[in-house]
VMD Tcl script that draws the C-alpha trace (Angstrom):
set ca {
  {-38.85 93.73 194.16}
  {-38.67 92.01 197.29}
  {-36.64 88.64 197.87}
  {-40.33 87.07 198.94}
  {-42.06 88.82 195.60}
  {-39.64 86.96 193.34}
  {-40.06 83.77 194.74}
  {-44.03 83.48 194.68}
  {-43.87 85.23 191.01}
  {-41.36 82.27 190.30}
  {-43.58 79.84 192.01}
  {-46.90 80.90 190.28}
  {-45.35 80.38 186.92}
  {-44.18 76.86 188.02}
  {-47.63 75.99 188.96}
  {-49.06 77.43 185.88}
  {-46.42 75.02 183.74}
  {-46.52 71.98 185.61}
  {-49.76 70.89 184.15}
  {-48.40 70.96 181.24}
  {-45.01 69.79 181.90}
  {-46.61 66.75 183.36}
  {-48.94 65.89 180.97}
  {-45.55 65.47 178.94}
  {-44.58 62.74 181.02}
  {-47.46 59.84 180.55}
  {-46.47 57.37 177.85}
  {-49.42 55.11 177.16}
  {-51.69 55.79 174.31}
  {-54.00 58.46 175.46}
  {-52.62 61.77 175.11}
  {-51.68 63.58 178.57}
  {-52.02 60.33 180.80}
  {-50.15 60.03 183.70}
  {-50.33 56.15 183.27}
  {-47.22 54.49 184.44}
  {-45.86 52.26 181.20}
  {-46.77 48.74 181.28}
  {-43.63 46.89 181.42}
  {-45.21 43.05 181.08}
  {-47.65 40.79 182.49}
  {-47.52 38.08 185.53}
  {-50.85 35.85 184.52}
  {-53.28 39.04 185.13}
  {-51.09 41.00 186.81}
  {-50.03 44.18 184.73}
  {-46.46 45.08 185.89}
  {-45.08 48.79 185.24}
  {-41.82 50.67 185.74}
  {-43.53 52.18 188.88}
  {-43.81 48.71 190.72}
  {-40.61 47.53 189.02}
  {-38.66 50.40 191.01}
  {-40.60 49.54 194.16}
  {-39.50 46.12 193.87}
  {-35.64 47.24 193.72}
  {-36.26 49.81 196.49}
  {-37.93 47.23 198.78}
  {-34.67 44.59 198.37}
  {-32.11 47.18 198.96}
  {-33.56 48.29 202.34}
  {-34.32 44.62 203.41}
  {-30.42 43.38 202.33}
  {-29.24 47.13 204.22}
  {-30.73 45.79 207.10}
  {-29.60 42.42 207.05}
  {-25.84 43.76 206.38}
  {-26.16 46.24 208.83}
  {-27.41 44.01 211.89}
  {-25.79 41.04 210.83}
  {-23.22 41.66 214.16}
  {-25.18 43.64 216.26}
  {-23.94 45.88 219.34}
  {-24.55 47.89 222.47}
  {-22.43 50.90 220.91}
  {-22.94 50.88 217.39}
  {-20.91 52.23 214.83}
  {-20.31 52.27 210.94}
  {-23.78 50.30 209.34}
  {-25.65 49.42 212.19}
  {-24.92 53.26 213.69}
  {-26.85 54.50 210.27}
  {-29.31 51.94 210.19}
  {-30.54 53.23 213.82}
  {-30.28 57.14 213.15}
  {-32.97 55.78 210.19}
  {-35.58 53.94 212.33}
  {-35.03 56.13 215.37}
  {-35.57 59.49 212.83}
  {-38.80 57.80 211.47}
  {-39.83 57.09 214.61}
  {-39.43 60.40 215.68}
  {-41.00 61.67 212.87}
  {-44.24 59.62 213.36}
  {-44.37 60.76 217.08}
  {-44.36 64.34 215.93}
  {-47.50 63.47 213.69}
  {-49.38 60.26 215.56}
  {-48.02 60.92 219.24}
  {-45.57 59.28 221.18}
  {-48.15 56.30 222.70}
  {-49.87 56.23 218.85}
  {-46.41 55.70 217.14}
  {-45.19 52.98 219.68}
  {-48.40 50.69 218.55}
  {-48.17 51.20 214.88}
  {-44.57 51.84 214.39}
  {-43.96 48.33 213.00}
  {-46.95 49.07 209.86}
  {-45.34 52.27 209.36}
  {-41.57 50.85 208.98}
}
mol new
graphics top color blue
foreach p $ca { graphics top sphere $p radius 0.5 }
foreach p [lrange $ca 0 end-1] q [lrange $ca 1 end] { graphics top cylinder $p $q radius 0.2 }
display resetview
């Protein structure tokens, strides 16, 4: 059996599983919902672990970038070198997808 024949025969019975597997995961009251748990409630708002995490995610990058540009250079090193091989890769990621003259006018939504 091929290297190639293994992996799709491994693959195929991962896709067969992972409805299953997933249905696993949802925690609210109806069986095999992929709900994310309601954590509490802001007025009408319903808040869940989903958003929570989003929340954390969104306040790390913003205080990376403040740390990280706080003393800005023309050669940059340590934090502010890492911090620009991240925007300059996701820019150059979006120019592979959008194009180069695309990417330069909605670069700023996509960061």
């Amino acid at each position: 059996m091929s290297v190639t024949t293994r992996f799709v025969s491994k693959t195929n019975r991962f896709l067969w599983l992972a409805p299953s597997l997933l249905a696993g995961l949802g925690t609210s009251a109806e069986a095999g919902s992929l709900d994310a748990p309601k954590l509490f409630h802001i007025g009408p708002l319903v808040v869940t672990n989903s958003m929570v995490l989003c929340w954390v995610v969104a306040a790390f990058l913003i205080l990376f970038a403040q740390i990280a540009t706080r003393n800005i250079k023309e050669i940059p090193s340590g934090l502010q070198n890492f911090w620009e091989w991240l925007v300059e890769s996701l820019f150059n990621f979006l120019s592979g997808i959008l194009g180069h003259k695309l990417t330069l006018r909605t670069f700023w939504f996509f960061a």
